[in-house]
C-alpha positions in Angstrom: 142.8 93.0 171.5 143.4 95.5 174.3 141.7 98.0 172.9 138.3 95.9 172.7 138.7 94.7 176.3 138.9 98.2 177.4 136.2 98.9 175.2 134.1 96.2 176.7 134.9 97.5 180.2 133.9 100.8 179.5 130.2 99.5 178.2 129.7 97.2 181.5 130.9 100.5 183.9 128.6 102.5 181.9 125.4 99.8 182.2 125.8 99.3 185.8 126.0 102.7 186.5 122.9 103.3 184.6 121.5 100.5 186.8 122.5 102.4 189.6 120.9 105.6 189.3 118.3 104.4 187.8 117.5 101.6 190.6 115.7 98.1 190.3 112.1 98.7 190.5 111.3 95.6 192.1 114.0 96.1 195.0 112.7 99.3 195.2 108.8 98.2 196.0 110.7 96.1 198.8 112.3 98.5 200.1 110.8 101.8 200.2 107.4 101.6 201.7 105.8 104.3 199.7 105.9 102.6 196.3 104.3 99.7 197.8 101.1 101.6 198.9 101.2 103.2 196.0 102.6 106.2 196.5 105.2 107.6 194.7 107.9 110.2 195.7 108.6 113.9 194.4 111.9 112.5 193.4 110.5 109.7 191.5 107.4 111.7 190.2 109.4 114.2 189.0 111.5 111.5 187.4 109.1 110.4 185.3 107.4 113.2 184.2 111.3 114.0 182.7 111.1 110.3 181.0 108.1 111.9 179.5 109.4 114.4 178.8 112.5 113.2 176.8 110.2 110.8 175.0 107.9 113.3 173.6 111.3 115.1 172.3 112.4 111.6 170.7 109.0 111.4 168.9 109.0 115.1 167.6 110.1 115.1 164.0 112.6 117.8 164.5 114.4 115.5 167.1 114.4 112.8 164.5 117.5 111.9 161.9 116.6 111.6 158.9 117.7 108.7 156.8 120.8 108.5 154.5 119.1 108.3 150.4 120.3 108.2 147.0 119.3 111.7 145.4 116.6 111.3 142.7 117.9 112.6 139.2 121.2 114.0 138.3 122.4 116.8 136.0 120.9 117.0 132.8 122.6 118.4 129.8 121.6 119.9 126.0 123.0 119.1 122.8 122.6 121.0 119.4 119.1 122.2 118.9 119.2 122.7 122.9 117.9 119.4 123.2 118.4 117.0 126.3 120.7 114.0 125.7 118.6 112.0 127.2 115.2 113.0 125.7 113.3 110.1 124.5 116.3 107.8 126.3 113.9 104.3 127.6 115.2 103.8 131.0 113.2 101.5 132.2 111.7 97.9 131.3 108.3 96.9 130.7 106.5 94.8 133.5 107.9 91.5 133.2 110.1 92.3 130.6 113.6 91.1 130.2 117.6 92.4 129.2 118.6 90.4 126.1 121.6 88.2 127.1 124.5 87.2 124.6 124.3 83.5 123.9 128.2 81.9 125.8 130.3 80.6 123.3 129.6 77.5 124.3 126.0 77.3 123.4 126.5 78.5 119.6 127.6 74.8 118.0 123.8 73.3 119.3 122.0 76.0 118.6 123.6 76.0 114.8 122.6 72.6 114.6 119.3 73.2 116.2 118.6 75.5 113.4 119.8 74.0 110.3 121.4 70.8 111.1 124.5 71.8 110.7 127.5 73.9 112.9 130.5 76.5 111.3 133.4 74.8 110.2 135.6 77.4 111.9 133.6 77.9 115.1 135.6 76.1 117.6 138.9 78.4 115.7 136.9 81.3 116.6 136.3 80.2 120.4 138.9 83.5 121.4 136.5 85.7 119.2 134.0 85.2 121.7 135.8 85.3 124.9 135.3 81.6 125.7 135.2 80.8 129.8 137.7 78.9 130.8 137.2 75.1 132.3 135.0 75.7 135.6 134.5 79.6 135.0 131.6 81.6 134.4 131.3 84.8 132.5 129.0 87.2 131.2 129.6 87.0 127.3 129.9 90.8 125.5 129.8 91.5 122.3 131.9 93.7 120.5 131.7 95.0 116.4 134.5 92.3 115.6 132.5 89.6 117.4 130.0 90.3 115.3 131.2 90.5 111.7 132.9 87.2 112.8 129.5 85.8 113.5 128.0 87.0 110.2 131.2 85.2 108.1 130.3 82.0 110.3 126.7 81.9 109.6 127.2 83.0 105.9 129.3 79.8 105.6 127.4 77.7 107.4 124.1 78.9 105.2 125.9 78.6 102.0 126.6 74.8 102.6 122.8 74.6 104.0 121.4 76.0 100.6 123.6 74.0 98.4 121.4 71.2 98.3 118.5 71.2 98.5 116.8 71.9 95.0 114.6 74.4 96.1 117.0 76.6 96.8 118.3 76.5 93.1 114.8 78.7 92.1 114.7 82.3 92.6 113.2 83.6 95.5 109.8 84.9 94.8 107.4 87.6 97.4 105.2 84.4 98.2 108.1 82.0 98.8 110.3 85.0 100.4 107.9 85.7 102.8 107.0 82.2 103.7 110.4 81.2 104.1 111.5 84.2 106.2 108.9 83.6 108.7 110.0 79.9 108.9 113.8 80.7 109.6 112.8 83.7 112.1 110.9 81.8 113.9 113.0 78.5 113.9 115.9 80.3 115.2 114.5 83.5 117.6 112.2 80.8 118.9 109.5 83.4 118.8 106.9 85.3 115.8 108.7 87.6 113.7 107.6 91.5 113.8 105.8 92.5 110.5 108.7 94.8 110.1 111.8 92.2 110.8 109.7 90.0 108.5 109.7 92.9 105.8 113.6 93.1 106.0 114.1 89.4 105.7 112.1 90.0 102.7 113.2 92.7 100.8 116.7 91.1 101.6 115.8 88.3 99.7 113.8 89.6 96.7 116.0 92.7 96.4 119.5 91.8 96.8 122.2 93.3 94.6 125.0 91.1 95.4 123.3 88.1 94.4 120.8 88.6 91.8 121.7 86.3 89.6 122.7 83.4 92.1 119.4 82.3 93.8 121.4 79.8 96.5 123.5 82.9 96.7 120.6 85.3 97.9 119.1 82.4 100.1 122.3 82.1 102.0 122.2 86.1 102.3 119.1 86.3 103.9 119.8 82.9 106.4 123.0 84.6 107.3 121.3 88.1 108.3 118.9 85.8 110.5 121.0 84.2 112.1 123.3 87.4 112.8 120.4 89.2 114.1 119.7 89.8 118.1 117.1 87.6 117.8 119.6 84.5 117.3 123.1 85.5 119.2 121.1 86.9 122.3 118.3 85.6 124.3 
């Protein structure tokens, strides 16, 4: 506290002595007879041409500070092949484009149900999985290799009870219903049209799948599970 009285002090000397030498211009003109004729002094005109002066030094650019900046770029480094690291890196977004988001844990049970109607038997065991906030807290979900295979065993479950019964699901996939049905699921749960080349995967999953050849409900559930693993389902 002393020191910013004394501080303060020293500011209000410093002002009024500024005042003082450099004089009230209005007490001046009543005062000194000469200004108000319009005269001026050699003191004063010499005064002024040094306020010129000093300005015409504040607006030269070597007089000037420049600004504190971030530096553009940083070091670059090769690899093997003496290639840069970051050679073909996409560091920017596209106008209007936006960062896929991981879905909070507390969003999966409705959008499972949006889906197919139906929700993980084990999701709410799998709640510390997915770094579930806390009552009244907010945080950015991640996403993490183990948070992921736990997401593919929860959809594969939750697609094996979806495919077991309906009858349609009893007949073998075929390119025609494949590629039909794919496109229905990708765009029920991404909420947006599939990519001719995400729609190819769903596809070939389906016709071409080694695990479950000769289980067609089996195969179905495969390629509903790799859906609803995908980015296009646990982000958005």
């Amino acid at each position: 506290m002393k020191i910013l009285l004394a501080t303060m002090m020293i500011l209000l000397s410093a002002c009024q002595a500024g005042k003082v030498l450099r004089g009230d211009r209005a007490d001046n003109k009543e005062t000194n007879p000469e200004v108000q004729d319009g005269t001026a002094s050699t003191s004063e005109g010499s005064e002024g041409q040094e306020d010129a002066g000093a300005n015409a030094e504040m607006d030269d650019p070597e007089f000037q500070v420049p600004m504190l900046a971030c530096p553009v770029g940083g070091t670059s480094y090769k690899g093997f092949g003496n290639q840069s690291l970051i050679a073909g890196r996409r560091t920017e977004m596209p106008l209007e484009g936006d960062r896929y988001r991981i879905k909070p844990f507390s969003a999966l049970d409705g959008e499972f149900r949006r889906v197919l109607g139906l929700s993980p038997l084990n999701l709410a065991i799998a709640a510390s999985t997915f770094a579930d906030a806390p009552a009244r807290w907010s945080i950015e979900t991640q996403t993490n290799a183990v948070a992921l295979n736990t997401f593919f065993k929860l959809s594969f479950e939750v697609a094996l009870r979806f495919t077991s019964t309906d009858p349609q699901w009893a007949l073998a996939p075929t390119p025609e219903s494949a590629r039909s049905t794919c496109l229905n699921w990708q765009r029920t749960a991404w909420m947006r049209n599939p990519q001719a080349d995400e729609s190819n995967l769903c596809q070939s999953l389906l016709l071409n799948n080694a695990l479950a050849r000769k289980e067609p409900r089996l195969r179905w559930a495969y390629g509903l599970a790799a859906v609803l693993a995908s980015s296009g389902f646990i982000a958005y």
